[in-house]
C-alpha positions, -999 to 999 in steps of 0.1 A, spaced: 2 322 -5 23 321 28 11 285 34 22 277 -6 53 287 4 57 273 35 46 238 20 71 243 -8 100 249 21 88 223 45 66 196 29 67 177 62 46 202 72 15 200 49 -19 181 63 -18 152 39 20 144 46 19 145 86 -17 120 81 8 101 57 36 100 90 12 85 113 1 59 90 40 50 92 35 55 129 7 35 134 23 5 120 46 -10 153 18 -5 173 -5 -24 150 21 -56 146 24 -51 183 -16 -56 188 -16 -88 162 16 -102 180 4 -101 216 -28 -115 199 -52 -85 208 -70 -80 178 -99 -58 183 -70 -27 192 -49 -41 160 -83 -40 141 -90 -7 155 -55 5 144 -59 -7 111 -91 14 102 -74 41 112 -49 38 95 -69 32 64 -88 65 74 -62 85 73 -49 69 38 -84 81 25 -74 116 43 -46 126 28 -60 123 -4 -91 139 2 -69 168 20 -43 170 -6 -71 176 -34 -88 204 -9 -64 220 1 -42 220 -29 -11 205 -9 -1 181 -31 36 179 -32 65 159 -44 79 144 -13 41 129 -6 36 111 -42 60 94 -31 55 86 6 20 82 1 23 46 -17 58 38 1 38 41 37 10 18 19 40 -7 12 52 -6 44 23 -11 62 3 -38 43 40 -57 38 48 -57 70 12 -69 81 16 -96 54 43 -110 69 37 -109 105 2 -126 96 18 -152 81 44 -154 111 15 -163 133 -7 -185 109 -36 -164 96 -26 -156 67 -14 -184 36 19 -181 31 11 -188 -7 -5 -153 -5 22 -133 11 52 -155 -15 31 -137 -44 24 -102 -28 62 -100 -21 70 -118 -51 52 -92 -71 72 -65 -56 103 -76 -60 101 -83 -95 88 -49 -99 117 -28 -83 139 -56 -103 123 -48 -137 125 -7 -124 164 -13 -113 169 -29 -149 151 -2 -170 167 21 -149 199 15 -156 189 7 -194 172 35 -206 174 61 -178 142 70 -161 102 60 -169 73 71 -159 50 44 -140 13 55 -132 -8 33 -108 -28 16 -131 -63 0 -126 -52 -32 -119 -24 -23 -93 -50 0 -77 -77 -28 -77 -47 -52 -61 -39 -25 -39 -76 -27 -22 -79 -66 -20 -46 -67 -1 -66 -38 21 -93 -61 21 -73 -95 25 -54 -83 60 -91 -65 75 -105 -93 72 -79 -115 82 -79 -97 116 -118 -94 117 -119 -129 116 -97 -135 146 -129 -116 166 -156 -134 148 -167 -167 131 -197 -150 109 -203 -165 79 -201 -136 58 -166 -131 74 -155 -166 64 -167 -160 29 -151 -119 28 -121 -138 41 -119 -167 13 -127 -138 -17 -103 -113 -5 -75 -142 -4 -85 -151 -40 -90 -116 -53 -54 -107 -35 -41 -136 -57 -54 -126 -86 -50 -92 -86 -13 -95 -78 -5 -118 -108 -25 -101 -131 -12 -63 -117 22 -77 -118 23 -86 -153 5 -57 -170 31 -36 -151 59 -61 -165 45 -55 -200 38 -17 -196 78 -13 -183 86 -30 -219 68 -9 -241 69 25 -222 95 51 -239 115 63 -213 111 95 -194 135 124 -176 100 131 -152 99 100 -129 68 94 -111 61 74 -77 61 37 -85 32 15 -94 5 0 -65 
């Protein structure tokens, strides 16, 4: 009960939260490692950092932390990180920039369309669906790859490489609109939820 209530005043301090922080954490050090072209330590990094995405989850369920500040950190540290690592991939050539125009593409229409119904109809609630979580683990995919690639010339690397890029591409289009048409036809809602992957 004493932690309950201590993770209830302070939700900074819960396990899954302060995993969620050095995912945020991790992230100059990983464009750091890709920028000064030392990709086995951004590779590294980048695991880790998708450990501890897999963490918090696992920890929140366990230990019954879940709490309101980490629905919504939890996806916004996933947006940081795989947004930023878009870009800077594209900065120094490894990754198509057709691929990074759609994934950021994607989001900005979405937070459009949320500003929009916002201020049309109030609040709705958005939950992840299949297809932003599916688009959410090719872009995963996309940038692992994309950085294991720098280290080796396999040819199951090549072809991981070429599918993720695709499945990112498809993934974002088709995520983007189902969340387009599900913001139509949802009625809207006073209990927001964290937005869509």
């Amino acid at each position: 009960m004493p932690d309950e209530i201590n993770a209830r005043l302070n939700p900074f301090r819960s396990a899954p939260n302060l995993l969620t922080i050095l995912r945020i954490c991790l992230a100059p050090f990983l464009v750091a490692a890709i920028l000064e072209k030392r990709f086995e330590t951004g590779f590294i990094l980048f695991v880790a950092a998708g450990l501890t995405d897999a963490l918090d989850g696992i920890l929140a369920r366990v230990l019954k932390q879940k709490t309101v500040l980490g629905q919504y950190l939890d996806p916004l540290a996933d947006k940081l990180l795989l947004s930023t690592l878009f870009l800077v991939l594209s900065h120094e050539g490894l990754m198509p920039i057709r691929v990074t125009v759609l994934v950021f593409g994607r989001d900005v229409i979405i937070l459009l369309v949320s500003a929009i119904l916002f201020a049309a109809a109030g609040r709705r609630e958005f939950q992840p669906s299949v297809f932003g979580k599916a688009n959410t683990i090719a872009q995963v995919l996309a940038v692992a790859v994309v950085i294991l690639h720098q280290l080796t010339q396999a040819p199951w690397v090549i072809a991981l490489r070429a599918f993720a890029l695709w499945a990112t591409m498809a993934l974002t289009v088709v995520s983007g609109l189902h969340y387009a048409w599900i913001a139509a036809h949802r009625p809207a809602s006073a209990h927001p939820a964290p937005g869509a992957h």
